[in-house]
C-alpha positions in Angstrom: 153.8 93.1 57.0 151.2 90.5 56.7 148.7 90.1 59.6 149.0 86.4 61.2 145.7 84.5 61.0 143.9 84.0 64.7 145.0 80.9 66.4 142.6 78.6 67.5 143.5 78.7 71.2 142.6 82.8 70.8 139.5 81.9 70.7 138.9 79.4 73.2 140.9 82.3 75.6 137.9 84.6 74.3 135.0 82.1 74.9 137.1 81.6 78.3 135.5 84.8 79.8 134.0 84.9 82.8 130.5 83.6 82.1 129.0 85.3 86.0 130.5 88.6 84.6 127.5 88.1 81.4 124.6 86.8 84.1 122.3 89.7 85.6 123.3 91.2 89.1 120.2 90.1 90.3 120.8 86.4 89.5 124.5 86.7 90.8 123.6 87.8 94.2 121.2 85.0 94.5 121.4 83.3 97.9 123.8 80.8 98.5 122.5 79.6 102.0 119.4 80.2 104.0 121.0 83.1 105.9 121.6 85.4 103.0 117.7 85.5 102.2 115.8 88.2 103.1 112.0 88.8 104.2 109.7 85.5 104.9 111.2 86.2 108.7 108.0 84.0 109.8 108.1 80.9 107.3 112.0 81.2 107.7 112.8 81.8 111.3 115.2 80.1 113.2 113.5 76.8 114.6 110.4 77.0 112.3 109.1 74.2 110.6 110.0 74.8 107.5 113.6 76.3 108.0 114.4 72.9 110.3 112.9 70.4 107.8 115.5 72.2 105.1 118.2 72.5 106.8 117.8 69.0 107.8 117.6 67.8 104.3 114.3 65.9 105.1 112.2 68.0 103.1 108.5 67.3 101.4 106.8 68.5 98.3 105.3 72.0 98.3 103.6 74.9 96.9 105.0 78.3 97.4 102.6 81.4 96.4 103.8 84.7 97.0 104.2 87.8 94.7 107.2 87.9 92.4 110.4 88.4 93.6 109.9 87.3 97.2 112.1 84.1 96.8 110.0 81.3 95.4 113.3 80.3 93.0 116.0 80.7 95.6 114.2 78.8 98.2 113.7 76.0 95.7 117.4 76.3 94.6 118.5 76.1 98.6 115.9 73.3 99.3 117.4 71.2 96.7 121.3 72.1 97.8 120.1 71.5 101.3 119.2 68.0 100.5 121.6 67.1 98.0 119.4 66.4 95.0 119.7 67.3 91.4 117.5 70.4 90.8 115.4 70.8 88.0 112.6 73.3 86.6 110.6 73.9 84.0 108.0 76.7 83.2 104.8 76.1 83.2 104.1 78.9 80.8 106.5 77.1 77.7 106.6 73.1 78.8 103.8 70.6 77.4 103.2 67.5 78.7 105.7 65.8 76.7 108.4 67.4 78.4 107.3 66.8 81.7 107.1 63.0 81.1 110.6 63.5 79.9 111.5 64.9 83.4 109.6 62.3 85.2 111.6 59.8 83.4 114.7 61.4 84.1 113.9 61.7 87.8 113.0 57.8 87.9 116.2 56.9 86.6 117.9 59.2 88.5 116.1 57.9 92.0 117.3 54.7 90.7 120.8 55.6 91.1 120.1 57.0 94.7 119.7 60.7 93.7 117.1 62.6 94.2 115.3 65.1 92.3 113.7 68.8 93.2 111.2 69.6 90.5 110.7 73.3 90.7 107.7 73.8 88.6 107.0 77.7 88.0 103.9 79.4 87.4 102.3 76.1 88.4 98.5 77.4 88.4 99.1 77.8 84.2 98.9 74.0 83.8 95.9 72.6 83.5 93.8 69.8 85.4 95.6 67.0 83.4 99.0 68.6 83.2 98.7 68.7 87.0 97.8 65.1 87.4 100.9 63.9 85.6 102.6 64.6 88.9 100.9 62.9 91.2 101.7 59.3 90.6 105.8 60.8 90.8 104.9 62.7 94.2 103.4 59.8 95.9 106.6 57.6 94.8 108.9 60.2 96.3 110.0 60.0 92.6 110.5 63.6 92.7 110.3 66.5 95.5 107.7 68.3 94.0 108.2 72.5 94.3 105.2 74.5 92.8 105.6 78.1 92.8 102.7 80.4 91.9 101.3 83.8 92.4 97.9 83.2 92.7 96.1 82.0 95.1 96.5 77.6 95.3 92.2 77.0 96.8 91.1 78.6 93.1 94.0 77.8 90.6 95.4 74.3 91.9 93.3 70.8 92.1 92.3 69.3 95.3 94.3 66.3 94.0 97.5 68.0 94.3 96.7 70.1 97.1 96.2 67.0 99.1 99.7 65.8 98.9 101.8 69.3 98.9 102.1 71.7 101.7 101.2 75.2 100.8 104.2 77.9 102.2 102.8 81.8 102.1 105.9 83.9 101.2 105.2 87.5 101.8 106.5 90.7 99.9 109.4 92.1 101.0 109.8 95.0 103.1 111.5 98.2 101.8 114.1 97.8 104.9 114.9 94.4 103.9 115.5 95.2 99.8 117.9 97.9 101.4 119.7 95.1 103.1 119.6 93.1 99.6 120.9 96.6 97.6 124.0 97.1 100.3 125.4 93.5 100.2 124.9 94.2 96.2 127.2 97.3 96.7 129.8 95.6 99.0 130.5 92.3 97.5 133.9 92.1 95.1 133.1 88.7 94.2 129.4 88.4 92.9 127.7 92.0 93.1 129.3 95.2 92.3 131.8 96.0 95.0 135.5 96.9 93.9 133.6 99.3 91.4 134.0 102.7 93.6 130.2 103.6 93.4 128.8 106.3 95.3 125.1 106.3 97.0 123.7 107.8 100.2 121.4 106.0 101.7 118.3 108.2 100.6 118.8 106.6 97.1 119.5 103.5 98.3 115.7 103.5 100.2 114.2 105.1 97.1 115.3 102.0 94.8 114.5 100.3 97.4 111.0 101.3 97.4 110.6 101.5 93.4 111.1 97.9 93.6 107.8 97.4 95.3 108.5 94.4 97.5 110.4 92.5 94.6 113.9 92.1 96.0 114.9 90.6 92.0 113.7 94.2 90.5 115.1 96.5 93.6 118.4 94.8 92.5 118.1 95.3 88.3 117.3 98.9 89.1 120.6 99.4 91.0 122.0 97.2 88.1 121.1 99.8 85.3 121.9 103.0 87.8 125.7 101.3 88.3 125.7 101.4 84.7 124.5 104.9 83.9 126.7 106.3 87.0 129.7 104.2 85.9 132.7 103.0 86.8 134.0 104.9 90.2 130.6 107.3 89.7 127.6 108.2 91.9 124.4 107.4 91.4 122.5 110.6 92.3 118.9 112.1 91.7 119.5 112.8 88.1 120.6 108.7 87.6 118.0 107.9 89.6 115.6 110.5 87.7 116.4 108.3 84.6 115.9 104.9 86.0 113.0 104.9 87.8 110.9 107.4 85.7 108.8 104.1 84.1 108.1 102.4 87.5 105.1 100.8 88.1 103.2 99.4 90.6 102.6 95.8 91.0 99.4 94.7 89.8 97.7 91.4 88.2 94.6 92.2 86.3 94.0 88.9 86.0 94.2 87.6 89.5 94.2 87.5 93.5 96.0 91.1 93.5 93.3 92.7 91.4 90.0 91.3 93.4 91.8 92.3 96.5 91.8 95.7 96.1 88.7 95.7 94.3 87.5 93.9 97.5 89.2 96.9 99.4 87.8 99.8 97.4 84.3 98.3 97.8 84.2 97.4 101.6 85.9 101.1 102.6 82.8 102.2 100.5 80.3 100.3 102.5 82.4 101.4 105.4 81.8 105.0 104.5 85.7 106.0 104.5 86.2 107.9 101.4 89.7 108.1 102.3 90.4 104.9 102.1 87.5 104.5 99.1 90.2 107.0 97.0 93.3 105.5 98.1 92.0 101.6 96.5 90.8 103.8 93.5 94.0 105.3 92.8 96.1 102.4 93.2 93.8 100.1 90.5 94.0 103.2 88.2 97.2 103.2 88.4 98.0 99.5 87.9 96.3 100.1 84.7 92.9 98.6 85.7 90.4 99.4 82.9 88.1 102.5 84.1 85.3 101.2 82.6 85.5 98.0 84.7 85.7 100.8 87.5 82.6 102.8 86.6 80.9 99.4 86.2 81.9 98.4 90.1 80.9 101.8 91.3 77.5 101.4 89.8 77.0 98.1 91.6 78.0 99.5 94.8 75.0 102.6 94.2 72.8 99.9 93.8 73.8 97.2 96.3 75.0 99.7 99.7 73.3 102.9 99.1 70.4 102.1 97.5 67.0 104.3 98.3 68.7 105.6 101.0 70.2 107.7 98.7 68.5 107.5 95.1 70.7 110.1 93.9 73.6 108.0 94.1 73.0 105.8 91.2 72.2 108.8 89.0 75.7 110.1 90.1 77.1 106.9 88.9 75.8 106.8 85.6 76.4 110.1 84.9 80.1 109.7 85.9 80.4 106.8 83.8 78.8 108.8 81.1 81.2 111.4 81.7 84.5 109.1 81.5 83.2 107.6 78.0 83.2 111.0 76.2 86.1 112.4 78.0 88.3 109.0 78.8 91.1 109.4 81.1 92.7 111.7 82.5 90.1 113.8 82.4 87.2 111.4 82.8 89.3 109.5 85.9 88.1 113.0 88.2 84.6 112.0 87.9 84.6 108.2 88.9 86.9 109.6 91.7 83.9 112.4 92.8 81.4 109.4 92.6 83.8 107.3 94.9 83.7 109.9 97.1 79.7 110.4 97.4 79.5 106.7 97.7 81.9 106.5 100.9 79.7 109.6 102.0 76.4 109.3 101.6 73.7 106.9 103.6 74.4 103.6 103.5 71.3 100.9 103.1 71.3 97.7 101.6 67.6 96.9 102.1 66.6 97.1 98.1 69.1 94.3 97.7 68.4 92.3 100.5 64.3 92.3 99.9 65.0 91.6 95.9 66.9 88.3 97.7 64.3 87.8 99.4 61.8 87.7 96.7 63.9 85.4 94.3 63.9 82.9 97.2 60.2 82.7 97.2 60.0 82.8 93.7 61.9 79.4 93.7 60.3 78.0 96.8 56.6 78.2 95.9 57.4 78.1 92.4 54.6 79.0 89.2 51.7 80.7 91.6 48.9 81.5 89.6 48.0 85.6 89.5 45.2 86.3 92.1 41.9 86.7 90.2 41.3 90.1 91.1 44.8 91.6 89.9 44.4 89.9 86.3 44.1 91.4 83.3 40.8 91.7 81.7 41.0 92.6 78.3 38.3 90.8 76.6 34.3 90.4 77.6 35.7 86.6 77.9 37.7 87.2 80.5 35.6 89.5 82.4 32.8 86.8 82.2 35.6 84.2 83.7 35.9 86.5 86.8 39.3 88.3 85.6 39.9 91.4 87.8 36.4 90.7 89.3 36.9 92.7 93.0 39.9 95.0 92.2 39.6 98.2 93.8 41.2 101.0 91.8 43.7 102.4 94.7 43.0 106.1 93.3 39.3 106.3 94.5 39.8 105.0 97.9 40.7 107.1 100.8 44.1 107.9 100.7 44.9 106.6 97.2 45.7 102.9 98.5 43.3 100.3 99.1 44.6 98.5 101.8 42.1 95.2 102.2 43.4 94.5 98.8 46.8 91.7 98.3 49.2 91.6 95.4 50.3 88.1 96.3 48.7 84.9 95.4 46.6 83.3 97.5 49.5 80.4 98.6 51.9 82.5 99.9 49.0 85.4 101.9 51.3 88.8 102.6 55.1 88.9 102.2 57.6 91.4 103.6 60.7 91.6 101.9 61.5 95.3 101.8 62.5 97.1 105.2 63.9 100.2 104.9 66.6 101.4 107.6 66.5 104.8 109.3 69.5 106.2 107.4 68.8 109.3 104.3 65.8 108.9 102.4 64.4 105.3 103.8 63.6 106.9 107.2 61.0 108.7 105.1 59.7 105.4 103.2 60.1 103.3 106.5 57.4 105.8 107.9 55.1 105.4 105.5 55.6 101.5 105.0 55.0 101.0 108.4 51.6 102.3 108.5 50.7 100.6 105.4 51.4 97.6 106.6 50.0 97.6 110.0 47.1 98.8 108.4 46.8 95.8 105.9 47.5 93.4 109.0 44.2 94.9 111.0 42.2 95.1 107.6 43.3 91.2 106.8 42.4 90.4 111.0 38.7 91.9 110.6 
């Protein structure tokens, strides 16, 4: 019997399929009111600024920076249904200027008609200064209601110019509790999420996704995504699922930006604080947001120098040897010995006198500027010299009592006796304070007589 050909109205019944049924869970279960969000309890409480001026539909141009997955996108997409305007975004990661003027355009014609337009612009801080400026003009028109979303911070990667005519909103990441909130309305609607599916998870797992998702409510939800899959259809999603899914997760972490001089902000000050606990804890987390150990080893090296200094000399040997240590072992192995050296650094005496007096001197260096060298201190190689009165009066230190001749100055004769080192009473300083306090109350009387 021959096979009929495929009608024409088979296929349009196939391309007929339920499109929602293709889109992520993650994008299905995006908020439809203002309600259904969860986190930014502050910028989104009832009778805040923000949450009135929306649910007015009076709203203004803005920049939202938060971490990923806090809500930049859905807040955009509610501030625009709000207010009853067309909502449009682009990336700023793949659009030029040439499609932005397009926008613009469209926008302009569209405010024409009496519509307005949301331009949600994301990853706003990867345009540059021009790119930026093409906005303005359009902003102050009220051509478009201007919705930059970025995750770094808007003072360093935004320009003044735009700044000056957006308000910036601070989303926060999201708690644990709240993505378990997300995860459960997930579970239980038929509709858009994956209720009517029979799936079984205690709440221990549901907290555990929860908390693999790392304050992204978009990646909590992707994670339950592929465990609904693996379980299947009427299955549980137990530890071994869960085993599978979340045995890649990773930590959020930008090399590149606010995140990562955060914590390297945090690993330094609980240093200087002398709190190797906390020191470890800062260290551990940039390792394992795949900061570069080297980078690490360079940091810790600094912080020998700049906190400890001579009140502990050894410390910067430790340092370098760690750092010595990590380039012929590399990591894991090499990661133990920039974590021993955190440790000794959060430990040991603390003194930042080196680097304050070197400060010191570098200001006077560009205050008094090119000082000649003191006659007496200059080198006299040649009978020339010698006859010109170089090094005429230096007193060799060795022969005089004590081995320092202290009616002698090493600084020229404009600027008379500095002090820029003082050492603190902590480790090895209390020692060198001792000392340099005599000296120099001996030099005072010698210069007084």
């Amino acid at each position: 019997m021959a096979k009929s050909k495929p009608r024409l109205s088979d296929a349009k019944d196939l391309l007929s399929v339920d499109r929602d049924a293709l889109r992520p869970l993650a994008e299905r279960m995006r908020p439809q009111t203002i309600d259904e969000m969860v986190g930014q309890r502050r910028l989104l409480a009832p009778g805040s600024a923000l949450r009135t001026s929306i649910e007015s539909g009076h709203v203004h141009s803005m920049i939202l920076w938060g971490p990923p997955g806090c809500g930049k996108t859905t807040l955009a997409l509610l501030l625009a249904k709000y207010a009853d305007a067309e909502f449009h975004a682009i990336s700023a990661v793949l659009s030029g200027l040439p499609e932005v003027r397009q926008v613009l355009a469209e926008a302009g014609h569209r405010l024409a008609e009496g519509r307005r337009t949301v331009l949600f612009v994301d990853e706003v801080h990867r345009f540059n200064k021009a790119q930026q400026d093409a906005f303005l003009p359009h902003i102050e028109r009220g051509t478009i209601l201007f919705v930059g979303a970025t995750t770094e911070n808007p003072s360093f990667e935004l320009n003044s110019a735009l700044l000056s005519r957006c308000r910036v909103h601070v989303m926060e990441s999201v708690s644990t509790d709240d993505i378990v909130a997300a995860l459960q309305r997930a579970l239980a609607d038929e509709e858009r999420g994956l209720g009517g599916r029979g799936l079984q998870i205690d709440d221990t797992a549901l907290r555990e996704i929860a908390g693999a998702a790392d304050g992204d409510v978009r990646r909590g939800l992707t994670l339950l995504e592929i465990a609904s899959e693996l379980a299947g259809e009427g299955g549980t999603i137990d530890r071994d699922t869960l085993r599978q899914v979340l045995a890649d997760r990773t930590r959020r972490f930008d090399k590149g930006g606010e995140q990562f001089y955060d914590q390297i902000s945090a690993l330094h000050k609980s240093v200087r604080s002398s709190n190797p606990d906390a020191a470890l804890y800062w260290f551990a987390r940039m390792l394992d947001g795949g900061c570069d150990p080297i980078y690490l080893a360079r940091r810790l090296t600094r912080m020998a120098v700049e906190d400890i200094g001579l009140a502990d000399p050894r410390a910067l040997q430790m340092a370098t040897e760690a750092w010595d240590a990590y380039d012929r072992l590399g990591s894991p192995e090499g990661d133990l010995a920039l974590a021993q050296v955190v440790i000794y650094l959060a430990s040991t005496a603390k003194s930042n006198a080196a680097y304050m007096a070197f400060g010191a001197a570098k200001r006077d260096v560009e205050e008094y500027g090119t000082q000649e060298v003191p006659m007496h201190i200059r080198n006299a190689p040649t009978k020339l010299m010698k006859q010109l009165g170089y090094g005429k009066g230096y007193q060799y230190d060795h022969d005089r009592e004590g081995g320092i001749a202290i009616d002698q100055t090493g600084f020229p004769d404009a600027m008379g006796e500095r002090v820029y080192y003082q050492p603190v009473e902590r480790g090895m300083e209390i020692k060198l304070k001792e000392k340099l306090d005599a000296l120099r109350k001996a030099r005072g009387e010698a210069a007084r007589e």
